[in-house]
N, C-alpha and C positions, 0 to 999 in steps of 0.2 A: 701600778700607779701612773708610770706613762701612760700608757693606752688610756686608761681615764682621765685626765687628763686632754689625753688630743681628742676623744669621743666628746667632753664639756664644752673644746673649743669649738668646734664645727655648730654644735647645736646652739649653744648660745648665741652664735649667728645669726641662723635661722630664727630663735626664740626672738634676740631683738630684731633682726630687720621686719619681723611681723607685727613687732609691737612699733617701729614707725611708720608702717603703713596705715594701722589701724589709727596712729593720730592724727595723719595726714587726710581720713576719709571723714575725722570727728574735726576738722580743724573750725569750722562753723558750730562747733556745740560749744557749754560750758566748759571753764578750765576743769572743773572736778570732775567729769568725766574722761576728759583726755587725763587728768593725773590716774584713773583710775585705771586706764591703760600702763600707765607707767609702773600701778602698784604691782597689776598683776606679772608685769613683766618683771619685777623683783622675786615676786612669787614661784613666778615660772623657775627660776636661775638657779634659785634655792632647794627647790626640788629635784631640778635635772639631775644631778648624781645618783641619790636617792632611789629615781623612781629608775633610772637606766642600769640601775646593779639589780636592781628586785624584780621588775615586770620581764616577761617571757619576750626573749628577741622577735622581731622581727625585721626576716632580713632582705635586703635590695640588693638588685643585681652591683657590682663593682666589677672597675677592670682589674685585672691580673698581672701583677708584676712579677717576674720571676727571677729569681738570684741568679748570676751570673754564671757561664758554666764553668770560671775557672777557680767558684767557688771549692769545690771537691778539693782539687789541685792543689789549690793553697793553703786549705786546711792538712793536706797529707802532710806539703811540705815543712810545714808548723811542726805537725805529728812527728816527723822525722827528725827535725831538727834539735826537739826538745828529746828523742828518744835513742840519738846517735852516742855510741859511746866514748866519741872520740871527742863531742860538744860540751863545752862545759854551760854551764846555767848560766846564760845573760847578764849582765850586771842589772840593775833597779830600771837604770833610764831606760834600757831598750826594750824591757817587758813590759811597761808600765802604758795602757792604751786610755786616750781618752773618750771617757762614757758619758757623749753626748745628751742622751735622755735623758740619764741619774742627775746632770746638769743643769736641762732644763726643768726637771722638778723642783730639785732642790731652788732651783732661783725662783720658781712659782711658791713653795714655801714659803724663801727669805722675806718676798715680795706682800702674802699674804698676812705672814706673821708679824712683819710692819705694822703693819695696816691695822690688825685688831691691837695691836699694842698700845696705837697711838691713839685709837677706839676707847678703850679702855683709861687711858689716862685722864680722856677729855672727860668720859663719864663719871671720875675722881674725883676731877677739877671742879663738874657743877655741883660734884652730893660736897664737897669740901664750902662754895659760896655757900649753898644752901645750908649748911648749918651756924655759918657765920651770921646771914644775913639775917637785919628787923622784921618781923612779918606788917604787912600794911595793914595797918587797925580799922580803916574804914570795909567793914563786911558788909555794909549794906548795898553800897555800890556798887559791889560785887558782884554780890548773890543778885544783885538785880540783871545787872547785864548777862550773869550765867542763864539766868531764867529767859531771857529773851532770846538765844539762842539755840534754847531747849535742854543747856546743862542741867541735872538734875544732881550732881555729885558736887560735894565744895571744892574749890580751887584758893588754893594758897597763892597769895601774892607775896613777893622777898623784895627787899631794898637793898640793890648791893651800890658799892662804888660810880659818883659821880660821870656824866658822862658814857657810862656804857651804855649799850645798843638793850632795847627792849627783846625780851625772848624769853622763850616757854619752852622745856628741858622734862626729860622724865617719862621713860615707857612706861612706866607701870602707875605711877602717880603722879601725871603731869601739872606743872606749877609754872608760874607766870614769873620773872626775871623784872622790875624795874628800878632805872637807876633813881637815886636818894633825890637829885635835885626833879625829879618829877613831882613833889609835894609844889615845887612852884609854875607848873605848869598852870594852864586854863584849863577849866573843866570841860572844856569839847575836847581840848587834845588829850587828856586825859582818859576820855571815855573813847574815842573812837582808837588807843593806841591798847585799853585792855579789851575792845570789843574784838580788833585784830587776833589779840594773844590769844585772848578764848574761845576764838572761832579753829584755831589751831587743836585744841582742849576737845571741842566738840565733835571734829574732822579725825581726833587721833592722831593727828599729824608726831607727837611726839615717838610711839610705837612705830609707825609705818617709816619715821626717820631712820629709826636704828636696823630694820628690817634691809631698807634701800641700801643703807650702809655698809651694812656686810654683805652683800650681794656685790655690791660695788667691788670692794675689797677682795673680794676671793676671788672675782674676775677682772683684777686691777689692769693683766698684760691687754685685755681686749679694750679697743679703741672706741668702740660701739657701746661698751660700760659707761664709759666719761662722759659721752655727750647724753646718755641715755639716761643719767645721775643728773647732768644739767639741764633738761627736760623736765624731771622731777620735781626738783627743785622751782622752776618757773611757773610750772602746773599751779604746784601747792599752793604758794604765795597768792596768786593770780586767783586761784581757789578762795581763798583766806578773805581777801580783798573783794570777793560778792559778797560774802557773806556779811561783811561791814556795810555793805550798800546796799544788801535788802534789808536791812536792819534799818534802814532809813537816814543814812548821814547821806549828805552833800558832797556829789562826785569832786566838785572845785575844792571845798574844805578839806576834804579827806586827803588828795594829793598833794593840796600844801603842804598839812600838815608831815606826812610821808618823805615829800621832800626833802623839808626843814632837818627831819631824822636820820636821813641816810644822809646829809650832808654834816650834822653833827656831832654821831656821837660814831662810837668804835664796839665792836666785838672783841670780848676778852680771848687772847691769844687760845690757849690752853682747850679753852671750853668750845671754839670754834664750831668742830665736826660733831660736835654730841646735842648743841644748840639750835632751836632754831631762832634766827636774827629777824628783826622784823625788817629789814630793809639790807639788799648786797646791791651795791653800785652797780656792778655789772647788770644786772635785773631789772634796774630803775625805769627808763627809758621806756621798755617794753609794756612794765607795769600801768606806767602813768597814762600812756596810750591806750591801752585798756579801760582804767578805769572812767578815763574822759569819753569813751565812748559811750552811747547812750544806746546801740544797739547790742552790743555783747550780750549772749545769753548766758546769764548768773543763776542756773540751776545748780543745789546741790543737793543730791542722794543721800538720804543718810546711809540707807542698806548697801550700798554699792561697795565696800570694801567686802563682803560678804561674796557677792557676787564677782568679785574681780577674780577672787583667789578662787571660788567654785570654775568660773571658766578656764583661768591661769591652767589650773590640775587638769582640764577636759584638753584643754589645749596642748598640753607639754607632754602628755603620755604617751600619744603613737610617736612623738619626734624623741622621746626617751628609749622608747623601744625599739629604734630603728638601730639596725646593726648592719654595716659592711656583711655583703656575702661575695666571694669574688665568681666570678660568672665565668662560665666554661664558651671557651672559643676555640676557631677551629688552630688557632694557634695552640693553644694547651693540647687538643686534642691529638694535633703532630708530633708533642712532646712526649708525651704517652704513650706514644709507639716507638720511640727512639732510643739505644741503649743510655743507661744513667738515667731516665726522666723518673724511677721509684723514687730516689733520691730524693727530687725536686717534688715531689708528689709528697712525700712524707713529711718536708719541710712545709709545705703547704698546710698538710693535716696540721702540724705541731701551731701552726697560727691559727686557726677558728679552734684547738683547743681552746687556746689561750682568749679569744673571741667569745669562748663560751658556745659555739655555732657546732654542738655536738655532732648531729645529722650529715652537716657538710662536710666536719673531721674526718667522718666514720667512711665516707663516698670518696674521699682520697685517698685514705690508708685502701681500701677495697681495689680502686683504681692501679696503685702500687703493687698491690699485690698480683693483678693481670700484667702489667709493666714489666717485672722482670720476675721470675721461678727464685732466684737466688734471694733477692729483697725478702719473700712473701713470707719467713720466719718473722724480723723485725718490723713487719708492716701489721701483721695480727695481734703483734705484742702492742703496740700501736692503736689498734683497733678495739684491742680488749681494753686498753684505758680510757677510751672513749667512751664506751660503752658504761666503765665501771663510773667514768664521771657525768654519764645521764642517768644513777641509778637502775641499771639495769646487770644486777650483779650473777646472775646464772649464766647470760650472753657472755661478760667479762672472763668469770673464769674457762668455760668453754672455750673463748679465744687464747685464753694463756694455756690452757693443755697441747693447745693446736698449733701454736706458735713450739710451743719447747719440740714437740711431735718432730718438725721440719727443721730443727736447728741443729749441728755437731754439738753432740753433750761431753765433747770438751772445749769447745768454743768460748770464748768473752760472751759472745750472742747469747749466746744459753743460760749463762750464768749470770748474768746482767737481768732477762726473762724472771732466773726462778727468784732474784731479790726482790725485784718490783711484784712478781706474784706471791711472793711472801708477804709483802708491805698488806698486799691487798688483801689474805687472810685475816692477817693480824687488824686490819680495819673494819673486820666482821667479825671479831670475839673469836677467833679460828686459830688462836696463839698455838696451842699445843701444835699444831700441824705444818708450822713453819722450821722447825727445827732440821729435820732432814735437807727442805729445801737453802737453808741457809747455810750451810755444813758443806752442803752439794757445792755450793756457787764459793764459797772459801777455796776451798781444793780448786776448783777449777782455775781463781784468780790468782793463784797461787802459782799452779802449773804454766798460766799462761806471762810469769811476770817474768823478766829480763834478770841475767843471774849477774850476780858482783861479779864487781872485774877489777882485778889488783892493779894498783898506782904505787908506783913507787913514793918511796920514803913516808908513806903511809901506815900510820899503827893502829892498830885494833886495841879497844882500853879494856884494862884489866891490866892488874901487876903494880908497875910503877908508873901506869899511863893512868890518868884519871879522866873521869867522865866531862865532855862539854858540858852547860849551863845555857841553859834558853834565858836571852837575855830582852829579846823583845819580838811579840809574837803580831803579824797581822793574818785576822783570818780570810780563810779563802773565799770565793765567793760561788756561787750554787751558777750553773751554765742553767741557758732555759731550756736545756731539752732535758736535763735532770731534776730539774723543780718543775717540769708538766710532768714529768713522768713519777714525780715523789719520791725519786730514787734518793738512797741513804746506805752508808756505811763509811767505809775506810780505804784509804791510799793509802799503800806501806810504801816506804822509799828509802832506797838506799843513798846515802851520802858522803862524802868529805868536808868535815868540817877543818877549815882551813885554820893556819892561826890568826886571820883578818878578823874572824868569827865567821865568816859567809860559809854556806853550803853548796859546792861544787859538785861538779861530776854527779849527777844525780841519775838515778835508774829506778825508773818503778817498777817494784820488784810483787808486787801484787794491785794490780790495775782494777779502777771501777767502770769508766768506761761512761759514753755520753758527756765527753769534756770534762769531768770532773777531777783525770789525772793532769790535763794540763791547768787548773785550773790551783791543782793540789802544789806543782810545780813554779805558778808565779806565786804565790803565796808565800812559801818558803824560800824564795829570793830573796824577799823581802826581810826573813827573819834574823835575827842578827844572835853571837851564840858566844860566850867564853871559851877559848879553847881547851881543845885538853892540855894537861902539864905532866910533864916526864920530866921529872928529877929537878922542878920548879922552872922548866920553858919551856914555852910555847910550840905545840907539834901538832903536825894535820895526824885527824883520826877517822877512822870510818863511823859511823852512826846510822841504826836504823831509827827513820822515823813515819808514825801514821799521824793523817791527817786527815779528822776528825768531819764529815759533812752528814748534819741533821738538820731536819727540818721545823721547826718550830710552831 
């Protein structure tokens, strides 16, 4: 989700800074082709995930960053520390790492989920007026002015509350909003304030609102959104406002009367963001300049919404398609020949996995396996999931024969190999033939797990010792080279359950391997337990415990 996420950010950039340049080259045309720019660039926004998860990459060179070399190192030392028998398990606070990414999603969620929240209510708020409100009885005058601007469909007019703002609400069945004391209006103000509303009706302005909206909203963090929504917004209106003046009203009458409206009356709270107002202050100014001019050109397209989002999709596709490729330099090339660069090659592959950049994956693990003779077991195992995740399943298992081929068959390596090439039978209807292999890699994690080791004043339960009680569980979380790799099974771990509740002294006593024992290990930090009781108190006990990692 991060990585999509930061692949949305980048491009949406791009999508908008093109969508102001394109206004900036229309700035001599009508508004309703510069809003058309704006539509499509909503178009664009709503798409880009979409089409960036489904169309076939295409990738561009990038630079190369490469992890630190004293990444290994640290991780041993982690490794060691968590696996020393002399270290007891960390308390909560010293295990407990902050995950940056998971943070900035979840607040792009929070963020999100706002937003259509308060979406949704506004659009509550109008269907809630609209059932309360009078409908306006004069239909003639209506259907006259719908007619004049080409409406062919009826348009409902509502009377709600004194003093509100005039506006027209409603994707799917758009309706005209005016306040009760408009019965004492003049009939020009009258007419030129529903010729507004149903130029909005005519335009679709009420669908293409809620469309901009959520486009808005799902990219609320980007800065180039807001003003990109406030472009829209100026468009439309200014849009809305030709179409009252080819209709033939009086540029001077028309802005009084505008004036007069955005100086006196108000937009109901609620209904704000799902409404459109026929007049925001902020807007005025610009507006009125407008329409007092006598040269602005007040073209409007009826087909052009049609055409925005036809170009939007022609436009947004190679920039959806575009994928990071990291570019080989003669700096990587150095690394490549240097002892430890498999390592760094591997972890490389394991990112355009995750990139989905199968080919380039497949050209590192390959590289790794030149790099160092030792790697070239886990680099094939490597290679073969690559391969099996571009659909090419005969390459795949050929790689996983050839990988186990060059590995100690009593190694973790090996046995870690025959799980994931078990996964990957069982992912071709190949069930009966995993059985050996999983039997295999048991024994093996078995043999290679760390054996208990007595602590004093420690009881083993049975007799008059009774069993701990799991009192509160957090589960573990999947490391990424075990969820690229689809790896699955179990962490046995030996413990002392303390009489605090906590589980000390921990030993994995049958290991899975790809971070998933340490991962098996803050987990279980975290778990809190009843102690055992001898003779009704509280006494540390040993405990085996497995911990449980599937994929969903």
């Amino acid at each position: 989700m991060f990585s999509i996420l930061v692949a949305a950010s980048l491009k949406s950039f791009v999508v908008l800074a093109l969508a102001w340049m394109a206004s900036l080259l229309l700035r001599r045309s009508s508004a309703a082709k510069r809003h058309l720019v704006w539509v499509a660039a909503a178009i664009a926004l709503l798409a880009l995930p979409f089409l960036s998860e489904s169309l076939p990459h295409l990738s561009i060179p990038a630079a190369v960053v490469f992890e630190p070399a004293t990444f290994t190192a640290a991780s041993a030392a982690l490794h060691d520390a968590y696996y020393s028998d002399a270290s007891p398990v960390p308390p909560r606070g010293a295990i407990w790492r902050f995950d940056w990414q998971r943070a900035i999603v979840l607040l792009w969620f929070a963020g999100a989920a706002s937003g259509l929240l308060r979406l949704a209510i506004a659009y509550l708020s109008i269907r809630r007026i609209r059932r309360g409100a009078a409908v306006l009885d004069d239909r003639t005058q209506i259907t006259e002015l719908a007619h004049s601007l080409g409406i062919d469909r009826p348009v409902e007019v509502y009377l709600t509350e004194p003093g509100s703002m005039p506006m027209t609400a409603g994707p799917l069945s758009p309706a005209v909003f005016l306040p009760e004391d408009s019965r004492d209006w003049s009939g020009e103000r009258r007419n030129l304030v529903l010729l507004h509303e149903l130029a909005h009706v005519r335009r679709d302005d009420p669908a293409l609102h809620l469309m901009g909206r959520i486009a808005l909203t799902l990219y609320w963090w980007n800065p180039l959104a807001w003003l990109a929504w406030r472009e829209f917004l100026k468009e439309r209106e200014r849009a809305a406002d030709d179409l009252v003046l080819n209709s033939g009203a009086r540029a001077s009458d028309y802005a009084s009367h505008l004036l007069d409206i955005a100086r006196s009356m108000r937009t109901a709270a609620l209904a704000g963001s799902a409404a459109i107002g026929m007049a925001r202050k902020s807007q005025l100014e610009g507006r009125l300049m407008a329409i007092l001019d006598a040269k602005t050109d007040r073209k409007n397209p009826r087909i052009g919404v049609w055409i925005a989002a036809a170009l939007a999709v022609a436009i947004v596709t190679p920039i959806a398609a575009v994928h990071a490729q990291q570019q080989r330099t003669a700096t990587q090339t150095t690394v490549a020949q240097t002892p430890g660069s498999a390592a760094n090659l591997i972890k490389l592959g394991q990112g355009q996995l995750i990139a989905r950049n199968f080919e380039q994956a497949i050209d590192y693990f390959q590289q790794a396996r030149l790099a160092d003779a030792q790697q070239s077991g886990l680099a094939l195992m490597w290679e073969a999931i690559a391969n099996d995740r571009s659909d090419r399943p005969d390459q795949a298992e050929s790689l996983f024969k050839s990988a186990m081929a060059q590995q100690d068959p009593q190694s973790m390596d090996y046995a870690r190999t025959e799980k994931i090439y078990a996964q990957f039978l069982r992912s071709h209807q190949r069930a009966e033939e995993t059985m050996p292999l999983e039997a295999s890699a048991d024994a093996i994690q078995k043999a290679n797990g760390q054996a208990m080791t007595t602590v004093d004043n420690v009881y083993h339960i049975g007799g008059e010792v009774t069993q701990p009680k799991l009192l509160t569980k957090v589960e573990p979380r999947y490391s990424e080279e075990a969820r690229i790799a689809k790896l699955q099974g179990n962490v046995q771990l030996s413990v002392v359950i303390q009489t605090d509740g906590t589980a000390q002294n921990v030993i994995v006593t049958r290991p899975l391997g790809l971070g998933l024992d340490e991962q098996a290990i803050e987990a279980l930090a975290q778990w809190r337990f009843t102690p055992a009781m001898k003779n009704g108190v509280p006494v540390a006990a040993y405990a085996t415990i497995e911990v449980n990692f599937r994929l969903m």
